[in-house]
C-alpha positions as a printed Julia matrix, in Angstrom:
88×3 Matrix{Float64}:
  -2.48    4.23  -12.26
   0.06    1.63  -12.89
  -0.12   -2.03  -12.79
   1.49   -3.57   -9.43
   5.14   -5.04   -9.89
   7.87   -7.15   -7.89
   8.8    -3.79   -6.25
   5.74   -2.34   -4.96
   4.95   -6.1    -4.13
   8.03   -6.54   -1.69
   6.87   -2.74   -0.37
   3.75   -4.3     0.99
   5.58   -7.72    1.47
   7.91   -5.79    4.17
   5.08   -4.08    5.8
   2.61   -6.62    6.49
   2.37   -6.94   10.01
   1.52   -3.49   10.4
  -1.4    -3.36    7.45
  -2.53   -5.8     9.24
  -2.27   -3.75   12.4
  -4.07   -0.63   11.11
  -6.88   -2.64    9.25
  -6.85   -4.31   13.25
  -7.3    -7.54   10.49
  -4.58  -10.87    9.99
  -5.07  -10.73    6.03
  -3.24  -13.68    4.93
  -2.56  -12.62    1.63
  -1.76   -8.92    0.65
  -1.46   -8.75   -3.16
  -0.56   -5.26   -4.47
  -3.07   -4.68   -7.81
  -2.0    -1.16   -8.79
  -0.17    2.22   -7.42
   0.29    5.86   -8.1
   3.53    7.73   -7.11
   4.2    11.06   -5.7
   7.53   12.1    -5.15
   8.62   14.38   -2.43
  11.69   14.03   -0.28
  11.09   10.12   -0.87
   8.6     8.47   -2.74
   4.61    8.35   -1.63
   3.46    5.22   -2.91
  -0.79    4.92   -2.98
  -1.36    1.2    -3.55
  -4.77   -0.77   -4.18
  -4.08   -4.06   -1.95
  -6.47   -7.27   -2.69
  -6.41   -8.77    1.14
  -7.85  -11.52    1.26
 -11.36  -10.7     0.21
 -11.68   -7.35    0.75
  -9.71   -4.35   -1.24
  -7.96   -1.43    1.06
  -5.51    1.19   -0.11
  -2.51    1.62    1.2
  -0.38    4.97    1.61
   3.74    3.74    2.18
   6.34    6.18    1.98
   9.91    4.84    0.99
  12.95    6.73    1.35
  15.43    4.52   -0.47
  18.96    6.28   -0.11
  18.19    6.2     4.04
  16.56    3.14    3.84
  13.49    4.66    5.25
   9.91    2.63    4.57
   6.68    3.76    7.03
   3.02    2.73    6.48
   1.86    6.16    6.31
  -1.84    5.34    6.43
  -4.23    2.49    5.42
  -8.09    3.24    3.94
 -10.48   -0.24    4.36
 -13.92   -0.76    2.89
 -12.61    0.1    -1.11
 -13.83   -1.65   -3.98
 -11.57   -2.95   -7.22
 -12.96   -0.46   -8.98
 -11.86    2.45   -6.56
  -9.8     4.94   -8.09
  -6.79    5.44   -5.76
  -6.72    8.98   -4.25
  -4.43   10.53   -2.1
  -5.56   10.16    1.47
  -4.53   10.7     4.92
């Protein structure tokens, strides 16, 4: 697990309107904490998201070089102490 940066913050940044939409939440604040990376044809990017109150994990996958990003799949109810697992 690595420690959230500016990146992996503007990931979530970009798709906030449709965390929000699969958590059927409005989170004002979405504040990446950590991530794990798998890399297939793209990058899988699992990220533990403080929103608001509550924690969820996120599941983006980012395709820079075709400028691809998709909310693959968001996991609610998590606690900061969840370890972040793949998930679908």
């Amino acid at each position: 697990t690595i420690a959230a940066n500016e990146e992996v913050q503007g990931l979530v940044d970009q798709l906030k309107a449709e965390i929000n939409a699969k958590c059927n939440k409005t989170f004002s604040t979405l504040t990446a904490i950590s991530y794990k990376t798998q890399v297939v044809a793209g990058t899988n990017y699992f990220v533990k998201i403080k929103a608001d109150e509550e924690h969820i994990h996120a599941r983006i996958y980012h395709v820079p070089w075709q400028n691809s990003l998709e909310l693959t799949a968001v996991a609610g109810g998590k606690t900061a102490d969840d370890t972040i697992e793949f998930f679908d």
